[in-house]
N, C-alpha and C positions, 0 to 999 in steps of 0.2 A: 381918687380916680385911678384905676386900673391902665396899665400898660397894657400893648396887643403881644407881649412877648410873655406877658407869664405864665400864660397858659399852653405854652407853647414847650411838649417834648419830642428832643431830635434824640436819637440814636442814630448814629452816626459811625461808631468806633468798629474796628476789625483790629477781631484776635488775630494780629501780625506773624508773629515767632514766637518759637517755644524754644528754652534754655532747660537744660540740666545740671548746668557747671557755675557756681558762684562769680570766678576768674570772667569768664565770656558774660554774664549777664553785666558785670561791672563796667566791659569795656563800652558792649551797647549804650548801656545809660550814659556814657561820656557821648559819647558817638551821636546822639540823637540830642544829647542837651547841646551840644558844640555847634550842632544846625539848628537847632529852636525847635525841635519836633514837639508836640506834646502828645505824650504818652500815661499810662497807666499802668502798673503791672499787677495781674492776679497770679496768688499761689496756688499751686496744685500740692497738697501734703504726700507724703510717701505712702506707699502702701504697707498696712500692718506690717508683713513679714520682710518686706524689701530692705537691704543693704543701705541700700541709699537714704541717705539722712538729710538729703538739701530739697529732694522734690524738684518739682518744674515749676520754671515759673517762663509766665505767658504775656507778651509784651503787646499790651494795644495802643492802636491809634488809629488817629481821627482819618476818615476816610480820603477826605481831601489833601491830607499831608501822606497819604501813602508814598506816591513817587519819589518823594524829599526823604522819608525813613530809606525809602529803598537805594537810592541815589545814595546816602553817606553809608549805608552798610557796605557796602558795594568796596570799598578801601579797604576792611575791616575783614571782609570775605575770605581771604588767602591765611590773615591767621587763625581764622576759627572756623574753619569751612564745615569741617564732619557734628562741630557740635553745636550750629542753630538750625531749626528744622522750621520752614516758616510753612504757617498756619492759611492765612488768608481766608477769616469766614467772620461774617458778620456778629457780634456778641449778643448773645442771646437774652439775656438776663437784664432785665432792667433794676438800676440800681436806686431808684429813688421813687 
């Protein structure tokens, strides 16, 4: 007997913010597991000729837990102010 829920796909998740510094993506991840967020994060690889050797990386979550992401960044804001650049658009990509 089938459940009414297996066939059931939600997208839900918004690419939130974008990170370029390893240092600030660390603290987010503290930040967001400390409040129970749950998140995902995708890599964005560097570009051939670029310097930069860490790339971006782009932090989602669940649409419903936005204000609660935003609500504990919000602390966290004054030390890393110039280096998360938030995103806010829905993820494109389905992953399953």
């Amino acid at each position: 007997m089938e459940t009414a829920y297996q066939k059931v796909k939600v997208h839900n998740e918004l690419e939130w913010c974008q990170v370029s510094d390893l240092e600030t993506k660390e603290k987010i991840e503290k930040v967001l597991l400390k409040n129970r967020v749950s998140y995902f994060v995708k890599w964005e690889k560097p570009k051939f000729f670029s310097s930069d050797k860490f790339g971006n990386c782009i932090f989602c979550v669940n649409q419903l837990q936005k204000e609660i992401a935003d609500d504990a960044i919000h602390d966290l804001a004054e030390e890393v102010k110039g280096k998360i650049r938030f995103v806010n658009r829905k993820v494109e990509k389905t992953f399953y």
